[in-house]
C-alpha positions as CSV (number, residue, x, y, z in Angstrom):
1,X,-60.1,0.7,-7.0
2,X,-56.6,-0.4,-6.1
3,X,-57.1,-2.3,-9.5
4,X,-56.5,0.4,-11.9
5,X,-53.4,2.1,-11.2
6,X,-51.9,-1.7,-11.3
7,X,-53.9,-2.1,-14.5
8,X,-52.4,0.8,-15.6
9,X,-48.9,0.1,-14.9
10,X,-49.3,-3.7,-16.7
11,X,-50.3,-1.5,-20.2
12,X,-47.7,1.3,-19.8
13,X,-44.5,-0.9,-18.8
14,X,-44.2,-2.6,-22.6
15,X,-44.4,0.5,-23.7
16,X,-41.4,2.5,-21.0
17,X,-39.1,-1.0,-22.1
18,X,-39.9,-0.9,-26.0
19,X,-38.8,2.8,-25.7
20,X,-35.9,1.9,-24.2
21,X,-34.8,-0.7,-27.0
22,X,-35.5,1.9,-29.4
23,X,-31.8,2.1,-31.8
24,X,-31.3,5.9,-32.3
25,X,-28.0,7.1,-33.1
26,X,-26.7,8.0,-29.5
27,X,-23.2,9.3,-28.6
28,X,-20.6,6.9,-27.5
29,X,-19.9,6.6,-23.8
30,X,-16.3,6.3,-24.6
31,X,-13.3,9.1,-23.2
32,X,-13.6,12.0,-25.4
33,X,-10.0,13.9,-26.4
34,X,-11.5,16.3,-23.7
35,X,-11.6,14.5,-20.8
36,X,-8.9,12.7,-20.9
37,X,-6.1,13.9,-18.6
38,X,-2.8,15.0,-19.5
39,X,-0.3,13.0,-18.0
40,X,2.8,14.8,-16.3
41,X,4.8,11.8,-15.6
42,X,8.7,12.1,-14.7
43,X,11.4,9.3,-16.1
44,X,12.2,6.9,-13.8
45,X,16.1,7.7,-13.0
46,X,18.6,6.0,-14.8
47,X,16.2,5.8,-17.7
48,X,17.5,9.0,-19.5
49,X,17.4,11.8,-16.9
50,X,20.3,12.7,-15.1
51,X,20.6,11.5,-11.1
52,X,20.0,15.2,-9.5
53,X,23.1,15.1,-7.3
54,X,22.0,16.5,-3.7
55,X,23.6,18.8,-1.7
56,X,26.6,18.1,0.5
57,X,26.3,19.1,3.8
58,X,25.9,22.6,5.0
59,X,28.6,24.0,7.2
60,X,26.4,24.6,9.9
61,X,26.0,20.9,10.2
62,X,29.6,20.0,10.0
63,X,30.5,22.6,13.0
64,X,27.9,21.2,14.8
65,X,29.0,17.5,14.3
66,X,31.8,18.7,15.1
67,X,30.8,19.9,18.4
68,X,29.3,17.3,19.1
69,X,32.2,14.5,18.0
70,X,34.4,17.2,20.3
71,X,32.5,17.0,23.1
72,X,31.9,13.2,23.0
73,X,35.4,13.0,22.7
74,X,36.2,15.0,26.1
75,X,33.0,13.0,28.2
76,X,35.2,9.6,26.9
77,X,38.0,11.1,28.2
78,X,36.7,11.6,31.8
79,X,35.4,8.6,31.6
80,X,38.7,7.0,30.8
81,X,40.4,8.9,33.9
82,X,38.0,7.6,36.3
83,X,38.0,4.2,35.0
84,X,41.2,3.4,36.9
85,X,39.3,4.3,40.1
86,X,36.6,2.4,39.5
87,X,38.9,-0.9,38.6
88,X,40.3,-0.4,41.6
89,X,37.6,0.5,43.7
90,X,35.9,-2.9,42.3
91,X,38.8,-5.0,43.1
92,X,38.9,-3.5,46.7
93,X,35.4,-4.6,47.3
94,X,35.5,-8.1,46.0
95,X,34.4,-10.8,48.6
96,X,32.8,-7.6,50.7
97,X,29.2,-7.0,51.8
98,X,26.9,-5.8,49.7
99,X,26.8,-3.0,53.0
100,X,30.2,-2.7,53.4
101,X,32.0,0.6,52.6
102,X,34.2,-0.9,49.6
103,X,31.3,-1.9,48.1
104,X,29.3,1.1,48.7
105,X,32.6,2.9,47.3
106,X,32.7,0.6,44.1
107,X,28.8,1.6,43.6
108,X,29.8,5.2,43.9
109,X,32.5,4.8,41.7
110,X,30.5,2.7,38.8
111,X,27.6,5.5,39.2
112,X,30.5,8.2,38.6
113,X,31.3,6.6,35.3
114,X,27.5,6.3,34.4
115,X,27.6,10.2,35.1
116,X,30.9,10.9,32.5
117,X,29.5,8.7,30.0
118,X,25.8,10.5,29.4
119,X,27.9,13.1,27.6
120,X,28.3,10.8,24.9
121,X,25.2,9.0,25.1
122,X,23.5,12.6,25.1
123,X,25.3,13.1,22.1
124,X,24.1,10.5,20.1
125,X,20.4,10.8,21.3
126,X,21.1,14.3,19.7
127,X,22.5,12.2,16.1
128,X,19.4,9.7,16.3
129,X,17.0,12.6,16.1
130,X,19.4,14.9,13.1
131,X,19.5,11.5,11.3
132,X,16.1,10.8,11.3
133,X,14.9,14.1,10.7
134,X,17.3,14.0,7.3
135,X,16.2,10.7,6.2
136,X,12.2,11.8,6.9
137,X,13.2,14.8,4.7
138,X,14.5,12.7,2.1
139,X,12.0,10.0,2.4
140,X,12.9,7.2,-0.2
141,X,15.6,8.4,-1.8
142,X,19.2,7.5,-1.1
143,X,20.8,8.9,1.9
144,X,22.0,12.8,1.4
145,X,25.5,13.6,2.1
146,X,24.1,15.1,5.0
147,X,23.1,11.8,6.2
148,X,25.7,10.4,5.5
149,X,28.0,12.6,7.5
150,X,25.3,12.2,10.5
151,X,25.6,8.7,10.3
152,X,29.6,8.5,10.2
153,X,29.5,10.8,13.3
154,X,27.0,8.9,15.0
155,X,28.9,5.3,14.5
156,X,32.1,6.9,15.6
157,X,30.1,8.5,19.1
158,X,28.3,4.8,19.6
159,X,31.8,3.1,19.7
160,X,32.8,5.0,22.5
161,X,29.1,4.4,24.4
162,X,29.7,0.8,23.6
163,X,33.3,0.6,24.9
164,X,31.7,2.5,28.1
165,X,28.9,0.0,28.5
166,X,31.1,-3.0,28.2
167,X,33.7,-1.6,30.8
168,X,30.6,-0.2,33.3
169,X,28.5,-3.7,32.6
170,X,31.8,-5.6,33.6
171,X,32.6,-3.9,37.0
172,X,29.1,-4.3,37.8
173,X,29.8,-7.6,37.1
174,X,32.3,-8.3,39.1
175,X,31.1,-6.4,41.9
176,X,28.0,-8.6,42.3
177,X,30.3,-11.9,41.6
């Protein structure tokens, strides 16, 4: 009985692929006009739109560079006035122990200059994140004025943290030597 349907199937299947072969006239499966999508692509610029110019930078960020170039400025200051003491502290503790007052006074002194200079290291943890935030809003284009402007403020604030580190790094130095 399981014979038949099979039977059945062998007589029927010529038939199902002959139908399929049959050469009617059929539409085309190419893109009709109608479904085809409109393209809204942009020049490339440079290739013959204008370079939209962006913005230069808002006066709130100036005044705040500012602030923060000013008060960079003043922790480099107090850092320079306490460098002296340091120096001298140093010097006074050469050839010490490491338990001895002078060199326990040179430590203090070292740590004090640590202290003045976070004001400018605070300040350019605070020009990282402006600068990165401009750049992510601005992703791939050339830097903004505003950028820019972040950027010259934050080289000008990491010359003074590097002149700090080198002075700090070399008393420690010559504490421990």
């Amino acid at each position: 009985m399981a014979r038949a349907p099979a039977r059945l199937t062998l007589l029927v299947l010529p038939i199902l692929v002959a139908a399929c072969a049959s050469t009617g006239d059929y539409p085309s499966l190419a893109l009709r006009d109608a479904e085809r999508v409109a393209l809204t692509a942009q020049p490339v610029p440079g290739e013959g739109a204008p370079t939209p110019v962006p913005p230069p930078a808002s006066a709130d960020l100036q005044a705040r560079l500012a602030g923060l170039l000013a008060g960079a400025g003043k922790g480099h200051a107090a850092f320079e006035a306490r460098r002296g003491t340091a120096e001298r502290a140093v010097s006074a503790a050469r050839g010490a122990g490491v338990a001895s007052e002078t060199w326990i006074s040179a430590q203090v002194a070292i740590a004090d200059l640590e202290a003045a200079r976070s004001t400018a290291v605070t300040a350019l943890a605070e020009l990282d994140q402006l600068y990165v935030a401009e750049r992510d809003a601005g992703a791939g284009a050339p830097p903004s004025p505003s950028a820019l402007a972040i950027a010259e403020a934050r080289n000008r604030i990491d010359a003074m943290v590097s002149e700090e580190n080198q002075a700090i790094d070399g008393l420690a130095a010559r504490l421990r030597g």
